[in-house]
N, C-alpha and C positions, 0 to 999 in steps of 0.2 A: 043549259043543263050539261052541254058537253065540254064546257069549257070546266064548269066544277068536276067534274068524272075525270075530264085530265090531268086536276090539280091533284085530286082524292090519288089516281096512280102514280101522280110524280114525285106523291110523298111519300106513298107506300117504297116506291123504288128508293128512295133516300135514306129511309128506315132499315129496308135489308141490306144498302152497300154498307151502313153505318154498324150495324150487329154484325157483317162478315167481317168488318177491319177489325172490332175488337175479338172476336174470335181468333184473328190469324196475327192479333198482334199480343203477345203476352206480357208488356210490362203496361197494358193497360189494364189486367187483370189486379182485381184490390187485393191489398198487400197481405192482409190476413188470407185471402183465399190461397195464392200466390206459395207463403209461404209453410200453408197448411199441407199441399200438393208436393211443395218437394222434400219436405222432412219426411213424410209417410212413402215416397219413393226411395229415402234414404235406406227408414227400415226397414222396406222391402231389400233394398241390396245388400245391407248388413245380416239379414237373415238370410240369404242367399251366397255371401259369404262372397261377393262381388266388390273388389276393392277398389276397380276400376270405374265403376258404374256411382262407390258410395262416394269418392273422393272426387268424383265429376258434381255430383248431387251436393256435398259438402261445401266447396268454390260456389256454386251457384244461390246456393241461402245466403254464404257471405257477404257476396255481391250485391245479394236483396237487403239484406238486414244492414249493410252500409248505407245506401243510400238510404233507407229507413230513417235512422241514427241521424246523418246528415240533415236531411227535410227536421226530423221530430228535434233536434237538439240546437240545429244553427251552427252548427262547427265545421272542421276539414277533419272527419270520421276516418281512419281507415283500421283494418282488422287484421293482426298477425293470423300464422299457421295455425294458429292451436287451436281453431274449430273443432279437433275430435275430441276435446275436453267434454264437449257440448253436442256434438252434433253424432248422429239423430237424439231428438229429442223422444225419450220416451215418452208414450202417453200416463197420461196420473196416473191411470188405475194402475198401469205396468213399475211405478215407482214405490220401493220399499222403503219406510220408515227404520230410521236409525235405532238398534237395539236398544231395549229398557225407555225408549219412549213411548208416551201417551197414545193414542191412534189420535187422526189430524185429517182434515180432507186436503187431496192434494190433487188439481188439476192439470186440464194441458196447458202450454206455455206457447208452442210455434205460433199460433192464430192469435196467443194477446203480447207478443211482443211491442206490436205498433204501440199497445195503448198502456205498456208498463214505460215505453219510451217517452210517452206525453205525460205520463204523471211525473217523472222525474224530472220534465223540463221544469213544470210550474214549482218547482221546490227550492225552497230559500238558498240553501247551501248548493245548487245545482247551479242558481242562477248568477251566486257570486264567485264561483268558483270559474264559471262561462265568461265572467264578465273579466277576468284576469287573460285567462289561459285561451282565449278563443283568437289569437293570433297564432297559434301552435299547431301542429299538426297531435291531434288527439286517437289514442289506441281504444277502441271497445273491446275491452276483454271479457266474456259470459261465460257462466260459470252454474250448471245446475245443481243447486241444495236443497230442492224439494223434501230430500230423506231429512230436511230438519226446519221443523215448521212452516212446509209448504212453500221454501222462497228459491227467487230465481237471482242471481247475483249478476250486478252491471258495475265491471269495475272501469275508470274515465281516467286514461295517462296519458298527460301532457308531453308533448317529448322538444327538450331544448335542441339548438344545432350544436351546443359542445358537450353534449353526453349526460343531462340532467334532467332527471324525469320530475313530475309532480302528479300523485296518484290518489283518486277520493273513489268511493265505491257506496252503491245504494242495490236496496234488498230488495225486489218487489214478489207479495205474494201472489200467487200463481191463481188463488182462485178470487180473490177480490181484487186483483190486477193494484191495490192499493201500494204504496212505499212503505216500507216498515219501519225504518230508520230516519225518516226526511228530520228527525230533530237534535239525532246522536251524530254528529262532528267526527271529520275522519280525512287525516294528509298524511302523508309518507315523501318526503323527497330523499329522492334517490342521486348521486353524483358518479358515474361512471371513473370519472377519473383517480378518485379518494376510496372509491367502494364504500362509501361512507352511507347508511340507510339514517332517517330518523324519522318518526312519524309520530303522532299523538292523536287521542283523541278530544283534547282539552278544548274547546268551542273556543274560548279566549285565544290561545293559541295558534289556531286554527284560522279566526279571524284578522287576525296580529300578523298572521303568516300572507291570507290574500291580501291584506293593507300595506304589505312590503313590496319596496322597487326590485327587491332580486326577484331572479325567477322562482326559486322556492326555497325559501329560508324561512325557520319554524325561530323566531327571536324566544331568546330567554332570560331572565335576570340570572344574576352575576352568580346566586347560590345553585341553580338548577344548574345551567351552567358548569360546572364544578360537580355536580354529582353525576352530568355527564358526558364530563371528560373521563369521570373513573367508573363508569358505564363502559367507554369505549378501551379504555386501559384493558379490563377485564373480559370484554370480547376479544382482545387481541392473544392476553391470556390463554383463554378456553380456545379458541383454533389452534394455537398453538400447540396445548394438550392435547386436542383431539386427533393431532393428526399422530402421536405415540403412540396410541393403538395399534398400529403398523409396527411397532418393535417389540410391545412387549410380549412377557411370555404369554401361548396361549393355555393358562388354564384357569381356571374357576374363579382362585381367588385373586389372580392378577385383575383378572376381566371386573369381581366385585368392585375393587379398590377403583379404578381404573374407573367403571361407571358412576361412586361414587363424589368422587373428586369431580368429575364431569359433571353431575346434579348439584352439588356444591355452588359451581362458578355461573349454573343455568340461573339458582336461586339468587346468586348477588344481581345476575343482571335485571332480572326481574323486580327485585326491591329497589334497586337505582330508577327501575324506570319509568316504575308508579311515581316514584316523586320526580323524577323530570317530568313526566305528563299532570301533574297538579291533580291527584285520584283525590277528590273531593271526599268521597268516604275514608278516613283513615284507617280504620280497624281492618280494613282489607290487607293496607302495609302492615298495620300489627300481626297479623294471620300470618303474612306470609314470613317475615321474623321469627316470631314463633316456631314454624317450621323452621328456619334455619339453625336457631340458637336448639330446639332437641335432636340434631341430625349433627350439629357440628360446634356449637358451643355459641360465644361470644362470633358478636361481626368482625371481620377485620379491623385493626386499630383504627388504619389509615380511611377508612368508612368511617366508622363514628368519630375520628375527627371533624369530618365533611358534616356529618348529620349536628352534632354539636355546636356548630358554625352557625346552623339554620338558627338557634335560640339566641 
C-alpha cells in the first residue's frame, strides 16, 4: 500500500513540474492562444498610443505567425517590415464594411490564422506553386480586406538571388476560415533589373508558367506576345506623360487635358492586357473599347494593326 501511495505522489509531483514548465515556457503555448494574447496587447498599446510597447508586440506576432507559415506551408517563410499594414488585428465587430455594400458578417482573424494557413496548404494552386518555388526563400505578405467580403489576404513571393520575384496570393474568409479563390489562378513575376512586372490570371498561363525551367516566365504565343510588347511601349509612354504634370500650367483646364490623355493611355493598357491575359469573356474587351472609341474615337492604327493580325 505504500509502495502505491508513493507511485500516486511521484506522479502527482511529475504532473505539477510538467504544468509549471509549460506555464514558464511560452512557445509551448498553442498558437491560436499565443497569438490571440499578443495582438489584443497590441491594441491595447495602440490605444494607449505606445509605439514602443506596439512595435515590440508587432516583431513578436511576426515571429509567431513565421514559424506558423513555416511548420503550415513547408517552405523557408520570412516576413518583411510591413506588419503595420496588418497589425493589430481589429476585432470583426470593430471592422467597417466598404461603403454602398451589402452588410456581411465579418470575424476575428489573429486566433484563425493557423487554420486559414492549412487550408491554403491543401489547395491545388498552392501545392504546385510550392512544388516550383520551395527552393526559394519565400515573403508572407498579410493584408486585412475584411471591409470587403469578410477576407483576409496571403500574398506568397518567391524571391530569386538576381532580383526576381514570383508572386501568387489567396483570400481566406475570416469566418468560415475557408479559401475563397483556391480555383481562380494568379502569378505576377517581377524582374528587378528590367522593372519589367507581368502577371496574369489565365490558369493556362499560369500552369505554362510553373511547367517552365526559368524562374518565372509567364510564355506567350507569338500574337499575345506582340500585343504586349505594345502594352509595354505604352506604359513607357504614360510614365513618361506623367511625370509633365511637374511642368505644366497649374490651372483647371491644363490639369482637365492633362488627366485626360492620362485615362486615355490607362485605357490602352488595360485593353492590351485583357488580351495578353486570354479574358475568356470577350464582351468585357468590347466594354472596355467602347469606352475608349466615346472618350477618344478610333484605337490607335498601330493597335488595330496588332488586333487585325489576331484574324
Amino acid at each position: 500500500m505504500k509502495t502505491e501511495h508513493g507511485v500516486i505522489i511521484a506522479v502527482g509531483i511529475l504532473v505539477l513540474i510538467s504544468l509549471g514548465f509549460i506555464a514558464s515556457n511560452p512557445d509551448s503555448t498553442p498558437y491560436e492562444t499565443a497569438l490571440t494574447q499578443i495582438n489584443e496587447k497590441g491594441i491595447e498599446a495602440e490605444k494607449a498610443e505606445d509605439d514602443a510597447k506596439l512595435n515590440e508586440h508587432a516583431m513578436q506576432i511576426q515571429e509567431k505567425i513565421t514559424k506558423i507559415a513555416s511548420d503550415s506551408l513547408g517552405l523557408h517563410i520570412f516576413m518583411g517590415d510591413a506588419y503595420r499594414s496588418y497589425f493589430p488585428l481589429a476585432k470583426g465587430s470593430d471592422v467597417e464594411i466598404q461603403e454602398g455594400r451589402d452588410s456581411f458578417q465579418i470575424c476575428n482573424v489573429a486566433e484563425n490564422i493557423p487554420a486559414h494557413l492549412q487550408e491554403i496548404s491543401k489547395t491545388e494552386k498552392f501545392k504546385l506553386f510550392a512544388a516550383k518555388y520551395s527552393s526559394y526563400p519565400i515573403e508572407l505578405n498579410l493584408q486585412d480586406e475584411r471591409w470587403s467580403e469578410s477576407l483576409f489576404h496571403y500574398g506568397l513571393i518567391a524571391n530569386s538571388p538576381d532580383g526576381k520575384t514570383a508572386l501568387t496570393m489567396f483570400h481566406v474568409n475570416s469566418c468560415t476560415n475557408q479559401v475563397t479563390d483556391s480555383e481562380r489562378y494568379f502569378l505576377s513575376c517581377h524582374d528587378d533589373a528590367t522593372h519589367k512586372i507581368f502577371g496574369t490570371i489565365n490558369k493556362d498561363d499560369v500552369l505554362a508558367s510553373l511547367n517552365h525551367p526559368d524562374f518565372c516566365t509567364i510564355p506567350l504565343d507569338s500574337w499575345r506576345q506582340s500585343v504586349y510588347d505594345y502594352n509595354q511601349k505604352i506604359h513607357e509612354q504614360q510614365t513618361k506623360y506623367f511625370q509633365t504634370i511637374e511642368v505644366i500650367e497649374q490651372n483647371h483646364e491644363s490639369l482637365s487635358a492633362w488627366d485626360l490623355e492620362h485615362r486615355r493611355f490607362g485605357l490602352l493598357r488595360d485593353i492590351s492586357s485583357m488580351y495578353v491575359m486570354g479574358i475568356d469573356n470577350e464582351e468585357d474587351i468590347e466594354d472596355k473599347i467602347k469606352q475608349y472609341n466615346a472618350l477618344f474615337g478610333s484605337l490607335p492604327e498601330e493597335f488595330l494593326q496588332i488586333l487585325e493580325a489576331r484574324k
